[in-house]
C-alpha positions as CSV (number, residue, x, y, z in Angstrom):
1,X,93.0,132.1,64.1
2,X,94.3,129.2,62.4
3,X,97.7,129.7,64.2
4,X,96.7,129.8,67.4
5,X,94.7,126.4,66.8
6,X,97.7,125.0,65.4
7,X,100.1,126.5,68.8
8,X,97.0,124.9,71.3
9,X,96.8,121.7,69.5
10,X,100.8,121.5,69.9
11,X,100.8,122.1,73.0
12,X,97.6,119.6,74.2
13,X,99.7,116.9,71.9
14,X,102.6,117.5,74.1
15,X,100.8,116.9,77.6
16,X,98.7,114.3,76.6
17,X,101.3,112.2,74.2
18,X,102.8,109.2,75.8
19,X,105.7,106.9,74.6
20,X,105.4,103.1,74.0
21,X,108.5,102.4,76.8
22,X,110.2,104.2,79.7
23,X,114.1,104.4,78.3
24,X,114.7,106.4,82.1
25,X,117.5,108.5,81.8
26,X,116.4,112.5,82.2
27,X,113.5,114.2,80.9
28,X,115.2,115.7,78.1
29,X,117.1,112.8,77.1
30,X,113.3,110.9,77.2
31,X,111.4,113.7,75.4
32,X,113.9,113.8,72.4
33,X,115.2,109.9,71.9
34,X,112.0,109.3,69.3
35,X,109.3,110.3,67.5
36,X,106.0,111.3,69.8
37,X,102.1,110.3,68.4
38,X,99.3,112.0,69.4
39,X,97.3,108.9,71.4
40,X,94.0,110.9,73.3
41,X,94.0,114.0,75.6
42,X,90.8,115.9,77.5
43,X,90.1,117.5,80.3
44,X,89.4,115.3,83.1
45,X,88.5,115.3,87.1
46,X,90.5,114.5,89.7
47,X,89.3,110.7,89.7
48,X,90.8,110.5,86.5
49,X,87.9,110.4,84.9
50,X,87.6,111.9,81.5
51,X,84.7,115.0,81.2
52,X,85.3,116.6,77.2
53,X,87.4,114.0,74.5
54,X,89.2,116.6,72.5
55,X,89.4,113.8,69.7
56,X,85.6,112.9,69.7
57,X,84.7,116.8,70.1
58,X,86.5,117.8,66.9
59,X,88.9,119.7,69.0
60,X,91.5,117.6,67.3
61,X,90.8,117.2,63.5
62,X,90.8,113.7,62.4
63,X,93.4,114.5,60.0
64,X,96.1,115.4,62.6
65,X,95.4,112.3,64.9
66,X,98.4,110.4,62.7
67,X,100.8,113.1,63.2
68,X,104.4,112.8,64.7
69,X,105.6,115.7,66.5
70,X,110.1,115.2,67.2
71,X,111.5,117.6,69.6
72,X,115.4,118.3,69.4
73,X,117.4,119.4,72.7
């Protein structure tokens, strides 16, 4: 149980994580030039709006919120 938490949290980190500044250059080269921080991620409409806050739902422990995730090529 506690492993597939651990793969769906990686994997909501991944599509909601954004980066400080836009290097350009390709997707891989952007994904693996620094460190990635978990910043807020949910499930939304498609106004944009924000319906369930994973971080203020516990869906994201509090404890994981000051993780880095790196990714290598």
């Amino acid at each position: 149980m506690k492993y597939t938490f651990f793969i769906v949290s990686i994997c909501l980190c991944t599509l909601s994580c954004k980066k400080d500044s836009n290097s350009g250059g390709d997707k891989t080269q952007l994904l693996t030039s620094a460190d990635w921080k978990y910043d807020n991620g949910g499930i939304g409409d498609a106004n944009g709006n924000v319906l369930f806050d994973f971080s203020t739902l516990g869906v994201i422990p509090a404890c994981s919120l000051d993780n880095t995730v790196k990714f290598n090529s």
